[in-house]
C-alpha positions as CSV (number, residue, x, y, z in Angstrom):
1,X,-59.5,30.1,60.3
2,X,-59.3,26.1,59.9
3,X,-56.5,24.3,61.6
4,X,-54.7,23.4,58.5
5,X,-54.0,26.8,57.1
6,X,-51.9,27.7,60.2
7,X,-48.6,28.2,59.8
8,X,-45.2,28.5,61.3
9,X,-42.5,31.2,61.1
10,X,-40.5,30.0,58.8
11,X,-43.4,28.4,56.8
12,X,-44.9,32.5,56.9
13,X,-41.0,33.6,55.7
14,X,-40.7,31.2,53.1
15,X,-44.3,31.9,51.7
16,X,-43.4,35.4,51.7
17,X,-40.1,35.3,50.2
18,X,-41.8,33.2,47.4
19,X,-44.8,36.0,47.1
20,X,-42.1,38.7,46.7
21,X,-39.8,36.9,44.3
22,X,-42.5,35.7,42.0
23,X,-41.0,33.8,38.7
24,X,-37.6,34.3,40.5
25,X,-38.3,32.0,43.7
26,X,-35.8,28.8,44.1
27,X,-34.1,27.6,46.7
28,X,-31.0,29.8,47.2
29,X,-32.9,33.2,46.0
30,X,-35.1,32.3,48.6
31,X,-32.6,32.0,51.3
32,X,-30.8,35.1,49.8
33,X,-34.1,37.3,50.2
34,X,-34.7,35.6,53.8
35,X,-31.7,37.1,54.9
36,X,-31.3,40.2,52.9
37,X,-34.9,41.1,54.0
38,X,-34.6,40.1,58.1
39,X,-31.2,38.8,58.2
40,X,-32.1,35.7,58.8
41,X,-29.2,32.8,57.5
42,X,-31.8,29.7,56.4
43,X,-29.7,26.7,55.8
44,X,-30.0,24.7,52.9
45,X,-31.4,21.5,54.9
46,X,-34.1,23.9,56.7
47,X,-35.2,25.5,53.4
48,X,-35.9,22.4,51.5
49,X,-37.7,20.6,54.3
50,X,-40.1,23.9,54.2
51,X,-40.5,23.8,50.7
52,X,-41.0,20.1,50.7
53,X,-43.6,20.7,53.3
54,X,-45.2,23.4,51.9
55,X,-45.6,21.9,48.2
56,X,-46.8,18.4,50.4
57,X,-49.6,20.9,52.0
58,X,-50.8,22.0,48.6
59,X,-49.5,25.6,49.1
60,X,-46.3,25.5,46.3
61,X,-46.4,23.9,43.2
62,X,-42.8,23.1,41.7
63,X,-41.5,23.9,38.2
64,X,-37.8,22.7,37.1
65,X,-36.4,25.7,35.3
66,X,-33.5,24.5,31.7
67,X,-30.5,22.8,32.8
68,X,-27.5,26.0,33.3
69,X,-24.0,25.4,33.2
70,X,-23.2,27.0,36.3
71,X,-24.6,24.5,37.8
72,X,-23.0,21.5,36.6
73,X,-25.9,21.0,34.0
74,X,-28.5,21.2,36.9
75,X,-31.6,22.8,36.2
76,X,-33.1,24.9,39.2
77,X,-36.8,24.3,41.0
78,X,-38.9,27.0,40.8
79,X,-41.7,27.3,43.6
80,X,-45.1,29.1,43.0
81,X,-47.5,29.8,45.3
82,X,-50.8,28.2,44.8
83,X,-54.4,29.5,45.5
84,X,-54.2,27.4,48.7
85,X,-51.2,29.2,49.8
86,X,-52.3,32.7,48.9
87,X,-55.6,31.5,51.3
88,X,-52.9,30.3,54.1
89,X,-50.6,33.1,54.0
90,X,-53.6,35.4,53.8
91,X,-55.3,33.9,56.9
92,X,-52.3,34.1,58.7
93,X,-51.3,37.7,58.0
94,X,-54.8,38.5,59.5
95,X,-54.5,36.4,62.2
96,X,-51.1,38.0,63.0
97,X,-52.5,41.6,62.2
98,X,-55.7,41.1,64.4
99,X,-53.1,39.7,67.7
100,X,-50.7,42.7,66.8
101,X,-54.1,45.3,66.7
102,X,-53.6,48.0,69.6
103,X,-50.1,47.4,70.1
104,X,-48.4,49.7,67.7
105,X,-46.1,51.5,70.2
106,X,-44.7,48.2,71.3
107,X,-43.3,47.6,67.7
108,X,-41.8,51.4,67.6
109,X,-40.2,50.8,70.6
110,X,-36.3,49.1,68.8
């Protein structure tokens, strides 16, 4: 694994969350699945600094979605994951996968 495709926790989360929520991932359905999924509470200031980073990295690419009423006329940023950020969050799941190996009783134990 090279250096650059390591990532942190909430880097992981957030690529995750954006995996799972495909054409639906923005910033607040991506806080919402954060904490419906781990109960996790992401705040609005943490999220966009990952995405930021993230996009920055090469592993989201950003669409802005039509301008919606609800929203003062606002339109909403989509994120996408890019092939980079498949590879990153790929890498990393293995990487967590192979240090977790061996120690399944230790997760069962809650």
């Amino acid at each position: 694994m090279n250096k650059t495709t390591y990532l942190g926790e909430l880097e992981h989360m957030i690529l995750l969350a954006v995996l799972r929520l495909r054409d639906d991932a923005y910033g607040k359905s991506i806080r919402d699945e954060l904490e419906t999924q781990i109960g996790r509470k992401v705040t609005r200031a943490a999220a966009y600094i990952t995405l930021e980073r993230l996009a920055t990295k090469g592993y989201l690419t950003t669409r802005m979605g039509d301008p919606t009423a609800g929203r003062a006329g606002k339109p909403k940023r989509y994120y996408e994951l890019t092939e980079a950020g498949e590879y990153a969050l790929r890498e990393s799941g293995q990487a967590l996968r192979r240090l977790w190996a061996g120690h399944d009783a230790f997760l069962e134990e809650t």
